[in-house]
NULO-222493 format. One record per residue (C-alpha): x, y, z; residue in one letter. Coordinates in steps of 0.001 Angstrom, whole numbers, padded with zeros to 6 digits, always signed. Each point is the difference from the previous one (the first is absolute). Layout:
BEGIN
XYZA...
This chain:
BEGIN
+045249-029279-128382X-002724+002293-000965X-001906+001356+002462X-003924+001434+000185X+001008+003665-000247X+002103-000698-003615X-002949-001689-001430X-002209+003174+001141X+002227+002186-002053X-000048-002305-002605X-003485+000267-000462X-000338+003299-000009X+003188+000849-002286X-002509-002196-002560X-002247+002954-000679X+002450+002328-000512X+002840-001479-001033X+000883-000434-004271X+000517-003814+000518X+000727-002690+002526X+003547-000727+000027X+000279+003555+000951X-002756+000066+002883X+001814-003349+001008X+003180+001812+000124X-001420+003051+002198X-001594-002491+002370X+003400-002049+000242X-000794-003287-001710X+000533-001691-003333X-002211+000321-002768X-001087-004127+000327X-000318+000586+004049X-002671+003142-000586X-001840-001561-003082X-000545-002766+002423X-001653+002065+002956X-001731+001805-002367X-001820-002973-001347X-000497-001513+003356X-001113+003416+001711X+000909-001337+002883X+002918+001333+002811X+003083-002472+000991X-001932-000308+003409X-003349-001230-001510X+002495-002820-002532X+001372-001419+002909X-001211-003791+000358X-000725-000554+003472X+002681-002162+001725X-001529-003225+000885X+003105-002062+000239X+002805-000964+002739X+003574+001389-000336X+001037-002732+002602X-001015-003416+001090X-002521-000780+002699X+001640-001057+003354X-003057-000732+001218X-001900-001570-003265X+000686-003438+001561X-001843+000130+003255X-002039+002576-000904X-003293-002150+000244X+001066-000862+003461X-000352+003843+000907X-003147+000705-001603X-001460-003191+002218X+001015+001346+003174X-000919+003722-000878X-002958-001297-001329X-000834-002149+003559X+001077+003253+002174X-000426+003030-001937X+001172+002415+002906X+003816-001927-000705X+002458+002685-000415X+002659-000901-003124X+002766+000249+002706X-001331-002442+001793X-000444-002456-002919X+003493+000873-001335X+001592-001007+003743X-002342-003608-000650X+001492-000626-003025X+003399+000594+001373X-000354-002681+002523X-001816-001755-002014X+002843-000288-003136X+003297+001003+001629X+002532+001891-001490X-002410+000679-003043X-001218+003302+000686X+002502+003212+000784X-001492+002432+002637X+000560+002637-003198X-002781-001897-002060X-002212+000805+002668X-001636+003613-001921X-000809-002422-003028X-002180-001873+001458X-002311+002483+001926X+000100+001978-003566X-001652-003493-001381X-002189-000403+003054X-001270+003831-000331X-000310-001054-003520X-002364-002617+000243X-002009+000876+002456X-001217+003030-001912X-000212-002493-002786X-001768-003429+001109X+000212+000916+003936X-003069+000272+002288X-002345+002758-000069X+001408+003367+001942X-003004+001598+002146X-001175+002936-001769X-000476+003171+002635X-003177+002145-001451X+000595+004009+000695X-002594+000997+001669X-002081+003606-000727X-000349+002051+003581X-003282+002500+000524X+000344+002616+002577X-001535-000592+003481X-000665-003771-000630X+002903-002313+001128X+002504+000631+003457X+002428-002797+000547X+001953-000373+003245X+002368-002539+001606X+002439-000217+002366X+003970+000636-000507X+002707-001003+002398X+002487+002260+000618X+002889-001438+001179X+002588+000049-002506X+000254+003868+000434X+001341-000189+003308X-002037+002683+001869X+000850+000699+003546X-001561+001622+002766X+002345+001731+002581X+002420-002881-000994X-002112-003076+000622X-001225-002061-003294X-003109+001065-001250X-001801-003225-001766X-003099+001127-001540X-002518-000259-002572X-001730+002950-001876X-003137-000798-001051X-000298+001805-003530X-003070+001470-002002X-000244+000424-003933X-002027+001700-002036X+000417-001835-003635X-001086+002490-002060X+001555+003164+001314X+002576-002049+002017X-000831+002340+003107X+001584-001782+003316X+000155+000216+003236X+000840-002677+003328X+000390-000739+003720X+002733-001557+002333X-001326-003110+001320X+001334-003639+001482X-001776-002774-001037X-002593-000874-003072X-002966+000138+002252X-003266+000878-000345X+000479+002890+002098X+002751+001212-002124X-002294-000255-002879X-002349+002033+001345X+001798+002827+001126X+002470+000425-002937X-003259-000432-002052X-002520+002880+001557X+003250+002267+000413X+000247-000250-003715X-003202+000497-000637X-000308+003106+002012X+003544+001320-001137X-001823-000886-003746X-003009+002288+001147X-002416-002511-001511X-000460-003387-001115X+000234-002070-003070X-002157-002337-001408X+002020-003320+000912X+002973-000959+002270X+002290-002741-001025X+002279-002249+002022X+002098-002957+000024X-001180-002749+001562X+000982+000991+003695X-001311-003021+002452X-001059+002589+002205X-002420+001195-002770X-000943-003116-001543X-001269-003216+000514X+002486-001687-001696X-001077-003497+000830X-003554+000494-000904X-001602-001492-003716X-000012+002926-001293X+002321+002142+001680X-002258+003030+001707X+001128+002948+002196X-000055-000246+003697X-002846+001424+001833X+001869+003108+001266X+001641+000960-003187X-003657-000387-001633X-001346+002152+002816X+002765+002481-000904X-000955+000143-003800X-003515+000782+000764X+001058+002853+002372X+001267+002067-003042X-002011-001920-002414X+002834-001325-001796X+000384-002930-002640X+002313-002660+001683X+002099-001897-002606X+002493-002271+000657X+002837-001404-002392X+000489-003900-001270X+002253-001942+002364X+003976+000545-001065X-000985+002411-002509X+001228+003013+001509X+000588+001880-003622X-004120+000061+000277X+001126+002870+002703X+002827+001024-001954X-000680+004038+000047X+000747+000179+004017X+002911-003236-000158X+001072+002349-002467X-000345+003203+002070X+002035-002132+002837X+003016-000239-001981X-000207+003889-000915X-000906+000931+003397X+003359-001434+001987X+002345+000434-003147X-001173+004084+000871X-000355-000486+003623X+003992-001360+000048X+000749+003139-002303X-001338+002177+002344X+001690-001535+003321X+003484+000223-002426X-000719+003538-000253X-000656+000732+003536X+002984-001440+000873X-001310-002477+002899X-002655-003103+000680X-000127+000707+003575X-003225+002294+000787X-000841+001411+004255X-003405-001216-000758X-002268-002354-001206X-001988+003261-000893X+002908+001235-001378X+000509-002541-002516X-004009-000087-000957X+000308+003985-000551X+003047-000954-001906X-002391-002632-002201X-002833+002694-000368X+002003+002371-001511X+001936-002429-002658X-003755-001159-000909X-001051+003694-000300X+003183+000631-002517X-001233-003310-001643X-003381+001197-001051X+001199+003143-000589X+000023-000985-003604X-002988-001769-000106X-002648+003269+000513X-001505+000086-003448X-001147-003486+000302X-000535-000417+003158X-002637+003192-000195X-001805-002548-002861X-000231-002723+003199X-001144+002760+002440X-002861+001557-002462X-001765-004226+000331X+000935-000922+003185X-003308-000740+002473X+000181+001751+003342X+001261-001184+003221X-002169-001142+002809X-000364+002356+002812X+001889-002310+002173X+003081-002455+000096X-001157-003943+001026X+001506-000752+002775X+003679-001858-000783X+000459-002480+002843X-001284-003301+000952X-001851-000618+002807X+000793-002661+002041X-000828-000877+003921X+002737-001927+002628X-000393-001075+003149X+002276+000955+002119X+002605-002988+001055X+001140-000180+003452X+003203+000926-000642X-001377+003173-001089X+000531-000305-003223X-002123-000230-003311X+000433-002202-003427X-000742+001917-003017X+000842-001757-003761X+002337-002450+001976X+002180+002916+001722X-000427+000551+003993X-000361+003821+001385X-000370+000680+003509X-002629+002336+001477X-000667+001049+003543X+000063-002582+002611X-003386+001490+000987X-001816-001283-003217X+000920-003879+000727X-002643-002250-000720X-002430+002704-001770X-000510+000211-003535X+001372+003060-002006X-000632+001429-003586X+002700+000332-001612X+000686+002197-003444X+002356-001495-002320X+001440+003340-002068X+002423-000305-002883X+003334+000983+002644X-001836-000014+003702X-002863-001839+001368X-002372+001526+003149X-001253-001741+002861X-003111+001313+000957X-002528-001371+002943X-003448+001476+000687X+000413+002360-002410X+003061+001675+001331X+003576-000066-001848X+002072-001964+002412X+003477-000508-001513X+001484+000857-003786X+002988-002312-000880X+001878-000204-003059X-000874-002803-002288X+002879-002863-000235X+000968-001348-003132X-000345-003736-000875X-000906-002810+001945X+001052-001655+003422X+001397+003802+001779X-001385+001528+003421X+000474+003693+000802X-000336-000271+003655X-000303+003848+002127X+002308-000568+003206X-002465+002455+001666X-002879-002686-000368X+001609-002409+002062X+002244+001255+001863X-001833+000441+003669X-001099-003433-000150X+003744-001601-000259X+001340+002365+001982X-002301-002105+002430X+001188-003573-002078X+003390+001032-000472X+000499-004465-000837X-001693+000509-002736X+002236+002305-001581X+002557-001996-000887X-001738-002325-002291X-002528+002140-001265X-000767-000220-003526X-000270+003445-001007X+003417+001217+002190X+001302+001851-003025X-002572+002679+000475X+001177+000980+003240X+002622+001686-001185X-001215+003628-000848X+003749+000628-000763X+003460-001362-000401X+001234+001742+002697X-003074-002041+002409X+001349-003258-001789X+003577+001134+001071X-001179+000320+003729X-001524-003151-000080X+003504-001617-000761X+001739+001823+002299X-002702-001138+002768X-000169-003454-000613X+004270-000113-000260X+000320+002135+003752X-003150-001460+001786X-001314-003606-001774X-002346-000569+002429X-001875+003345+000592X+000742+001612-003590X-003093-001056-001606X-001838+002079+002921X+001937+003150-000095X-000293+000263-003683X-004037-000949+000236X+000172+002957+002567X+002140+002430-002351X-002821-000993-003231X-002565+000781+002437X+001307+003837+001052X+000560+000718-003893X-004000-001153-000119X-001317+002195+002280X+002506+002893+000386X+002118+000875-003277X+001719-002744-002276X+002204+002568-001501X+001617+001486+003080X+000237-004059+001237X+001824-000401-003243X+001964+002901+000861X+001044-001555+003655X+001127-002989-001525X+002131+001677-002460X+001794+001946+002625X+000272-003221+001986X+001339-002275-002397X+002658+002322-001334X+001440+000797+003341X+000178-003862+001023X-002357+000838+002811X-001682-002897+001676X-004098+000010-001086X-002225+000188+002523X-003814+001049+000054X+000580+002631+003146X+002466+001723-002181X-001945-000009-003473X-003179+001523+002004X+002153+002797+001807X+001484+000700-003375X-003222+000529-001573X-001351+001856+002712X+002756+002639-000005X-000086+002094-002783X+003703+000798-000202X+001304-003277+000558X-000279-001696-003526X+002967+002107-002235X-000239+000888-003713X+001408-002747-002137X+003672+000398-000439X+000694+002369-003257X+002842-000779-002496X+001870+002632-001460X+001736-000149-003209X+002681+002508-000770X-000112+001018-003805X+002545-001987-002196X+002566+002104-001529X+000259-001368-003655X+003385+001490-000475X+002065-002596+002247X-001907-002344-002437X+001194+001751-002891X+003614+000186+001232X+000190-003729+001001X-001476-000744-003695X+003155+002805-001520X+002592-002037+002080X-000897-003403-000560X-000262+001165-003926X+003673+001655+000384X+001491-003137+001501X-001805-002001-002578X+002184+001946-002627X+002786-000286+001953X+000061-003928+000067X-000207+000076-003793X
């Protein structure tokens, strides 16, 4: 067969050359063979006729109308799925090896008489005009903090142009969220764009309104640093595709890093957010040149932050407790019956009354919980010690294992007074020291020594009665009995053979 680079020599061994046989021969073809490429002036490559034809039968030329109907009724039908109905459908007719020739003739004819693809336009970014943010969960990287599971979200800020990004730990896709991850990117930024784009996060949007229009507190929010609020198409989140994209990037490095440091456990919830500033600082590390374009147009910063939390006002239940977006918090028994302001931040909410910060409590997650402070209600059923046993919020009274531990111990050795003595016991923790309490009950329940209060509040009272937690010692292993138990087993191994 002659190939392209023959025929090149060919037609240069023309010019030179005394006739053709001889360029022919020099070029390694016949005489007939060169005259023709010289006439054509074409290459072997450019002579080929395109192959248009089957080298084999169609197995599937018989039903094939039958599969363009049902791709043609449900386009999003995989060819697997089509091949599998035709197996049930004609049994015995189809081998699970024919199964590659038909999604080569389904990928064949969609391209060819399928539906239309959607067409994604490229889009041309100007510095300082566009941020993007959304949150990211963060989950799948299994981060810890001092051992327990750390479920979070990060709530992640993009600049398109310069890709310049930054984010926050948070809990929930609340409005409070929002707002903080926003203004501490904004003032990590050191200015602010012309427009801020989101997804369309329910806690930003009226999503059931005709049309759909931001809420009242995001708006308010926007006009605080004069930003541009856009919002994306519903299920269209490529329209925010720079920061979805940024996601991805962001916890395929973040996992990287964690590989490298050799653990997912962190002491601290600080910890782990210095650990997140710094892999965002090495991220836009790169990123200066442009990122100085974004700076040089970016509008300043107003002199103050909006306030991030949501004001709401309780009144006090007479169980001393509070409802606050359908969780229950208890507050001083004192406050029962008044009405209290409460601030609703991003992790914590504040109960405040006559202008004086009463409690702060961390924020639960979800729906339907109750954080309940033992040290709320705790004088009052020490005086209704019935009401104890039924109480709805009983798992709160446990400060501690160890206090849940007493309270078996109590009710198994005295049925009928236990409930009192452990009322009693929560009570001293309240208004002397829960640790050393804690403490007492340790030493108590390790020795098998009956539980009484007389003997919890002498404890606590002396200072040298509770001792230090027993410490374990660990000799150090000597690997070379390890290594001589591996030598002999090996030697008698060798010996069997």
């Amino acid at each position: 067969m002659v190939t392209d680079r023959q025929v090149r020599r060919l037609m240069k061994l023309v010019k030179t050359e005394k006739s053709l046989s001889l360029a022919a021969a020099k070029a390694g073809m016949c005489e007939q063979t060169g005259r023709k490429y010289v006439r054509s002036g074409k290459l072997p490559s450019e002579s080929k006729a395109p192959h248009t034809w089957r080298t084999r039968s169609d197995p599937f030329a018989a039903v094939w109308e039958e599969v363009t109907a049902l791709l043609e009724t449900n386009p999003g039908l995989e060819a697997k799925t089509v091949f599998e109905h035709l197996q049930r459908t004609y049994p015995g007719r189809f081998a699970d090896g024919q199964l590659r020739t038909l999604q080569r003739r389904v990928q064949v004819w969609r391209a060819q008489e399928g539906p239309q693809r959607e067409v994604f336009f490229a889009q041309e970014r100007r510095p300082g005009e566009l941020a993007q943010s959304d949150f990211t969960h963060m989950g799948s990287l299994g981060v810890t903090i001092a051992g327990q599971p750390f479920d979070h979200l990060v709530y992640h800020f993009v600049l398109p142009y310069s890709n310049w990004e930054t984010g926050s730990v948070c809990f929930s896709e609340s409005l409070e969220s929002l707002s903080e991850g926003l203004q501490g990117a904004l003032f990590a930024l050191g200015g602010v764009p012309k427009a801020h784009q989101s997804d369309r996060l329910s806690a930003a949007v009226c999503n059931l309104q005709t049309p759909p229009a931001f809420t009242e507190r995001y708006a308010a929010l926007l006009r605080h640093y004069g930003l541009e609020g856009r919002m994306i198409q519903p299920a269209k989140a490529n329209e925010n595709g720079d920061v979805e994209q940024s996601h991805h990037r962001f916890k395929r490095t973040l996992d990287q890093a964690l590989m490298l440091r050799g653990s997912r456990d962190f002491e601290s919830r600080a910890a782990y957010e210095a650990f997140l500033g710094k892999l965002f600082d090495q991220l836009n590390a790169n990123r200066q040149a442009r990122f100085a374009e974004e700076v040089a147009v970016l509008r300043e910063l107003p002199a103050r932050r909006q306030d991030s939390f949501k004001r709401l006002t309780c009144r006090v239940r007479q169980g001393s407790t509070i409802s606050v977006e359908h969780n229950v918090y208890s507050v001083p028994s004192r406050l029962i019956g008044e009405r209290v302001a409460v601030r609703l931040y991003a992790d914590y909410l504040e109960v405040w009354y006559a202008q004086k910060k009463m409690e702060t409590v961390q924020r639960l997650r979800g729906r339907k919980n109750h954080r309940v402070n033992y040290r709320h209600v705790i004088h009052w059923l020490v005086r209704k010690p019935g009401a104890f046993a039924n109480y709805r919020y009983r798992d709160g009274l446990f400060p501690t294992s160890r206090f849940r531990m007493a309270l078996d111990v109590l009710e198994r050795d005295a049925p009928q007074r236990g409930h009192k003595t452990y009322l009693k016991i929560l009570e001293l923790a309240a208004t002397e020291n829960e640790a050393r309490v804690d403490k007492a009950l340790r030493v108590l329940i390790g020795a098998g020594r009956p539980i009484d209060f007389e003997t919890v509040q002498a404890m606590v009272r002396e200072a040298g009665a509770l001792p230090r937690p027993t410490e374990v010692a660990i000799e150090q292993v000597d690997l070379a009995r390890y290594d001589a138990m591996l030598s002999g087993f090996a030697a008698a191994k060798e010996a069997v053979r």
